[in-house]
Structure formats: C-alpha cells, structure tokens
N, C-alpha and C positions, 0 to 999 in steps of 0.2 A: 362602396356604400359607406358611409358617413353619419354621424351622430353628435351634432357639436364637438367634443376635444377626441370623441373615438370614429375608429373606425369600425368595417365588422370583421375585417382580417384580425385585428387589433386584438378583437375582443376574443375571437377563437381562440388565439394564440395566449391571451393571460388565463382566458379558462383552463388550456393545458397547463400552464404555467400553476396555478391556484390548486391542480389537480394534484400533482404531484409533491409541490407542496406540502398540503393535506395530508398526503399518504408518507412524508421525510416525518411530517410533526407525530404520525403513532406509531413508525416503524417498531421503535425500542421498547414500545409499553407495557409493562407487563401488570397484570390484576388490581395495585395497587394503585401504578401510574393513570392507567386508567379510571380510576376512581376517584382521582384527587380531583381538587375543584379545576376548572377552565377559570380564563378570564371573565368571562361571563358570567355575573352573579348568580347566584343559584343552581349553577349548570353545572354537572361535573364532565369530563374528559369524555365519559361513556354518553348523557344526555348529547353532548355537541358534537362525536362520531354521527348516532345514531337523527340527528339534525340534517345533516351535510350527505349524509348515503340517502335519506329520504328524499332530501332536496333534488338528489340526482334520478330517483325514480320520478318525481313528479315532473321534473321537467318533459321525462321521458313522454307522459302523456302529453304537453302540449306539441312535441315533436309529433307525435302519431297525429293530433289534431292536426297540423300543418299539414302532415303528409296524405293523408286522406280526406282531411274533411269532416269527419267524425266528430262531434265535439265530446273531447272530454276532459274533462278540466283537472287541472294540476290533484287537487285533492277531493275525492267525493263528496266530504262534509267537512264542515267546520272544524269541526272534534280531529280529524284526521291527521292534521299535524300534528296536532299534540299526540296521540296517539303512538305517531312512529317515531316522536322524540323519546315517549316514556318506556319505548322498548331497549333504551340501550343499557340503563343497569343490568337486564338479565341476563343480556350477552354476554361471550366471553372475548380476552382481547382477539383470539383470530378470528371470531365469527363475526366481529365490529369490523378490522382489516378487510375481510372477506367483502360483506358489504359494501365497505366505501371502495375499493378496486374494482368490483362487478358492478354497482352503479353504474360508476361513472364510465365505464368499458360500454356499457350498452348506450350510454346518452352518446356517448361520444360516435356511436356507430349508426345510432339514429339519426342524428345532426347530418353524419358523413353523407346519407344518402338521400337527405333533401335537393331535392333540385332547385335551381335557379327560379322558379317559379313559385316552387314553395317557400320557398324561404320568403315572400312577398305576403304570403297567405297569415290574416286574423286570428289570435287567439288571445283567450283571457286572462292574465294572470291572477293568483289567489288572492291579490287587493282589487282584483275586479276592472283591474288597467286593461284596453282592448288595443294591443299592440302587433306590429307583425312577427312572422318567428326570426325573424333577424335579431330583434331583439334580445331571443334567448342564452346565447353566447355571454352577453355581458351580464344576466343576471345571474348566470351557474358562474359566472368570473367573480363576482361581487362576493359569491357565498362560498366561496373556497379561498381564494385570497384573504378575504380579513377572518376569517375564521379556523383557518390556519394561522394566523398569528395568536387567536382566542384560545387555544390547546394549550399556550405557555409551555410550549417546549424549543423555544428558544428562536422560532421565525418570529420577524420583528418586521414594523411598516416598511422599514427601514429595506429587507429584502424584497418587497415587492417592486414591482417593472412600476419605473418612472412616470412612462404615459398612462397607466392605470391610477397610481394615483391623483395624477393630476385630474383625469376623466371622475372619478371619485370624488375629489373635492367639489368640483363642478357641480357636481348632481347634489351633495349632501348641501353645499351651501344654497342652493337655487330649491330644494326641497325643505331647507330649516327658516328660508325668505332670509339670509345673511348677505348681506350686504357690502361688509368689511371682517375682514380677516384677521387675525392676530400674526405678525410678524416672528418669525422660524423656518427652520427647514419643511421641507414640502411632506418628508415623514411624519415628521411630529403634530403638522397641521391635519394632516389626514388623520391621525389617530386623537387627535383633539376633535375634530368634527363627529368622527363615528362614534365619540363618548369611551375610548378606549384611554387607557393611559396613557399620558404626553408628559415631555417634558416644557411646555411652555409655562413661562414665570405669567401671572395675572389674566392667565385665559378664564371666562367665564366655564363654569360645570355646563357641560352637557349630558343627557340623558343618553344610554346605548342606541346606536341604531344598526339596523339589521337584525 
C-alpha cells in the first residue's frame, strides 16, 4: 500500500522509529528538565510528554473503531485535548515516562491486530478528515517524530529516517499550497516547513505546524 512518497510499511516502521525516539528525548529528565520549556512555544517538556502519550491513546480509539466498527472518535469533545495536554505539569517525570511507554505499548498492539481488512475500514480523524486506518501509522509517525525533536533534548530533523522526511515535506508543502522550496539540506527544509528552527539564510517565517 502506498501514499504518494510513503508507504504503509514505511510509515509503521518511523512510527517505531518516532516512538523510541520520544522515549531517548525524556530518558534523562529529571523534575526540572522536565519543566523547562520545549521547542514549542508555550509548551513546556511536561505539556508536550503529556501531548504525544494522549496522542497515543487516541489513536487507540480510532484503532478500536477500525477494528470493530464502533465509532469512536479520537477525542470525546473538543475540550479533550486540551485537557490531556494540561495534565502533564502535575505529573511526575516517571509517571509522564510511564505514560508515553504504555501508550504507545498498547496502540502499537492495537495496530498489531488489525487485519487486512481492517486496516481498509473508515475513521474520523480530530480535524474531521474521513480517512482509512491505514492511515493511522503515518499520523502517530508525524507526532513522534517531530515532536521528539520539540523536547530539545538533543534529536535533531537531522536524525529522522530520510524517507520520512521527504514524505513530510510532501504533505506540509501540498497542505501550506507551496509551490517552491527554498534551496538546503532536506533536514533543514523539513524543519523550516514545520515552522521549527532551520538553518536556512532568507527562508520566509513560518508559523508552527503540528
């Protein structure tokens, strides 16, 4: 199966990849680290753990949706995400670790047991896109991967898998209607698109995305 520059082998495989990641960027963190800001303005280390562990349980429901039928959509209510992002200041740093390894341990076992059939089957995502679950691989990849480099603990676009970000640029340029590129390495383009810090000389400001 195929998706313009990805595949869905592809995309399982940086979702591991992004997982693990994730989990190298808070190994070390102790109360304070945790607390200091992330890349992400406003967010600090604990809001963007408790981001990326919630991302992992919602996924979880559209996997249930896929596999049964059921619908139930990534987040009950609107308010919902916000919600389980504003739970990570309270936490402490192993019950944040805790979180993001159990997540993603059960999306990952959810995914495992889709069959071929399901993985074919409709669900909603939280912008309201009506996509198959095949899909869902590259969106948990999206949000581990660059937001494992938002931690600022030292992963860099630079360490993400090649064909990711190529498939990444793809999407953010074809979703921002860009047309032409600024000439650089394929990391730094990727991290200029997503509105992340680049080193590109005369690239126009973009806004964050993801």
């Amino acid at each position: 199966m195929t998706d313009g520059l990805r595949t869905f082998a592809e995309a399982r495989e940086w979702a591991r990849t992004g997982t693990e990641l994730v989990l190298a960027a808070v190994a070390d963190l102790d109360e304070a680290g945790f607390a200091a800001a992330s890349v992400l303005p406003g967010w600090t280390r604990k809001h963007l753990a408790a981001h990326v562990a919630a991302n992992a349980d919602a996924l979880c429901n559209l996997a249930h949706w896929a596999a049964t039928g059921e619908e139930t959509p990534m987040y009950a209510s609107p308010g919902e995400r916000a919600v389980g992002i504003a739970k990570g200041p309270a936490l402490s740093p192993g019950e944040l670790r805790a979180w993001l390894a159990d997540s993603a341990r059960r999306l990952g076992a959810d995914l495992d047991e889709l069959t071929d059939e399901q993985w074919q089957n409709k669900v909603v995502t939280a912008q309201g896109r009506t996509v198959p679950a095949t899909e869902l691989p590259w969106m948990r990849s999206r949000e581990t991967c660059v937001h494992a480099v938002d931690f600022g603990t030292g992963v860099t676009f630079a360490d993400l898998p090649a064909g990711f970000l190529s498939a990444l640029v793809d999407e953010i340029s074809t979703n921002r209607g860009l047309t032409e590129l600024p000439e650089g390495p394929l990391p730094e383009v990727a991290a200029w698109l997503a509105g992340r810090p680049h080193t590109l000389a005369d690239a126009p400001e973009l806004g964050p995305w993801l």
